[in-house]
N, C-alpha and C positions, 0 to 999 in steps of 0.2 A: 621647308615647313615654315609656314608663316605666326605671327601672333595669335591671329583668329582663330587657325586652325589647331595651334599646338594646346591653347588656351582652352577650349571644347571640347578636346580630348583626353580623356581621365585616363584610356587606356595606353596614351600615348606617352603619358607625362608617368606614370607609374612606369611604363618599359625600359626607358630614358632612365628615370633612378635609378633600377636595379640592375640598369646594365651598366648605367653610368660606378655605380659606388663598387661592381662587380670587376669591371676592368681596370679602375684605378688600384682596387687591392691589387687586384693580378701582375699587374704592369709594375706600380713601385717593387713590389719583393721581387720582381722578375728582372730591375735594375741595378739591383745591389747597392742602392743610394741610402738606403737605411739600415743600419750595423743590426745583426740579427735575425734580420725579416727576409723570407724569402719569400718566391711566388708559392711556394706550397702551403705557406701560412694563410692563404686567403683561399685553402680548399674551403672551409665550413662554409664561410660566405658565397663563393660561387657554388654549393649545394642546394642552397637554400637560398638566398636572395637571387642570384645570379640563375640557378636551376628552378627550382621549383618556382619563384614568384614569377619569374618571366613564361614561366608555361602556362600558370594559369593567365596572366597577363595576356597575354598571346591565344590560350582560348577564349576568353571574354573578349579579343577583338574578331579573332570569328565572328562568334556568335552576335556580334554586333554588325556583321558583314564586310568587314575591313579585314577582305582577304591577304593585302600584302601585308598589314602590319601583323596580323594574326600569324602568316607563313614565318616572319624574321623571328617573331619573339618566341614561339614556338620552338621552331629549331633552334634559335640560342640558349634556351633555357635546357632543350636537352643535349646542347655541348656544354654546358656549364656543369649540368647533372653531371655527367659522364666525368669530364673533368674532377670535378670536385669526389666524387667516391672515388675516383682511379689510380688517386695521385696518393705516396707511399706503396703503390701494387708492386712495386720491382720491375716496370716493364723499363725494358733496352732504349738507350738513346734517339735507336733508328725508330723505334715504334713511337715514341714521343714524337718525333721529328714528322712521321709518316701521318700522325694525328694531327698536327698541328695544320700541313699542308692540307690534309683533305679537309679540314674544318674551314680553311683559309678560302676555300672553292668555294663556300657557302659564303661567307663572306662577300666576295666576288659577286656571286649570284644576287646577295644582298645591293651590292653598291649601284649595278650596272638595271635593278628593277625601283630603285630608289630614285630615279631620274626624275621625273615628274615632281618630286617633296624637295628640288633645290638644293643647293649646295651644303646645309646645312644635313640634311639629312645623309646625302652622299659623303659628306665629309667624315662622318661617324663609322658606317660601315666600312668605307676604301681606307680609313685608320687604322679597323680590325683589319682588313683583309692586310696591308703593308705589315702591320704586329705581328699575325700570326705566320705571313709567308715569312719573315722571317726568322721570328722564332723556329719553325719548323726547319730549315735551311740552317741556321747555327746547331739547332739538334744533333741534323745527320753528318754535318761537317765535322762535330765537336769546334766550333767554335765560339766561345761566350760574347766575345766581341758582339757579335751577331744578334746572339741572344737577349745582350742587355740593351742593345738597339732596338732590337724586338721590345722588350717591356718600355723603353720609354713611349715608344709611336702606343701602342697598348694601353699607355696610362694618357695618353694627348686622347686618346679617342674615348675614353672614359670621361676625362675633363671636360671633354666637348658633350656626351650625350648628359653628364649630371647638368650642364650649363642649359641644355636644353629643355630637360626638366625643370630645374630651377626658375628658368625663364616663363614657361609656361604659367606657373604657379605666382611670379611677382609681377608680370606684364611686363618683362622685359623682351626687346629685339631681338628677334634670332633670325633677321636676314638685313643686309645692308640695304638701306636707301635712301635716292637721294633728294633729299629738303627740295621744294619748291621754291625756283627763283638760283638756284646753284647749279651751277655746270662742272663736270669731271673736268679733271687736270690734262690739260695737251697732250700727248704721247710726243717722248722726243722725239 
């Protein structure tokens, strides 16, 4: 995603914040790097910022005719819905695990139709997809290790979609390039 385009795009820059601020909560409490905070402390947030504003986000890019971005924010916001009512349900490790993987699909789906919007764009969703496959994979193993693997990559791919919002909004960079008149470093 380049300046221009991330820049002109409202619907773009709104989806980017609310996945971004949505995955950071998710991921830090999902780390255990903050005494108290778990991931499930950032259900209300992926309810509602994370659920419902990305869906509407995601219909206004519809209807604006910006089928892929419409299709990602769409179905993110109703895995974040879903997510965020679900969590304190009582449901088994393996059905967490089992959610986590088939959301992880979408993700996938996401990273590999995101080819055309550049590395920047790629990088956000194949961050979700690496979070949640493993999140989902620590779930069914029961192993935390895994798990809080899972929330850091979770909270990088939040970092990076807030950055990319942020970016849109202050004219900052969100793809490398190189200065006229400078050449790449040799490869040894």
């Amino acid at each position: 995603m380049d300046n221009e385009v991330a820049a002109g795009n409202s619907t773009s820059t709104l989806g980017n914040l609310a996945l971004g601020l949505t995955l950071l909560a998710f991921g830090l409490g999902g780390t255990g790097a903050i005494d108290n905070v778990a991931a499930a402390d950032a259900a209300g947030l992926a309810t509602w910022v994370g659920g419902v504003a990305l869906f509407l986000v995601g219909l206004l890019a519809l209807r604006a005719g910006s089928t892929g971005e419409g299709t990602a924010y769409t179905a993110l916001g109703a895995f974040w819905f879903t997510w965020g009512t679900a969590v304190g349900g009582g449901a088994s490790a393996d059905a967490v695990g089992l959610f986590m993987l088939l959301w992880a699909l979408l993700a996938l789906t996401l990273t590999m139709a995101a080819s055309g919007s550049g590395l920047f764009g790629q990088g956000v969703y194949g961050l979700l997809f690496v979070g949640l496959l493993l999140l989902g994979i620590g779930a069914l193993a029961d192993n935390g290790g895994l798990g809080k693997a899972g929330g850091w990559v979770a909270a990088l791919a939040g970092l990076l979609a807030w950055y990319g919002a942020t970016a849109a909004v202050a004219g900052w960079p969100t793809a490398l390039r190189r200065s006229a008149g400078t050449s790449a470093p040799a490869a040894g």
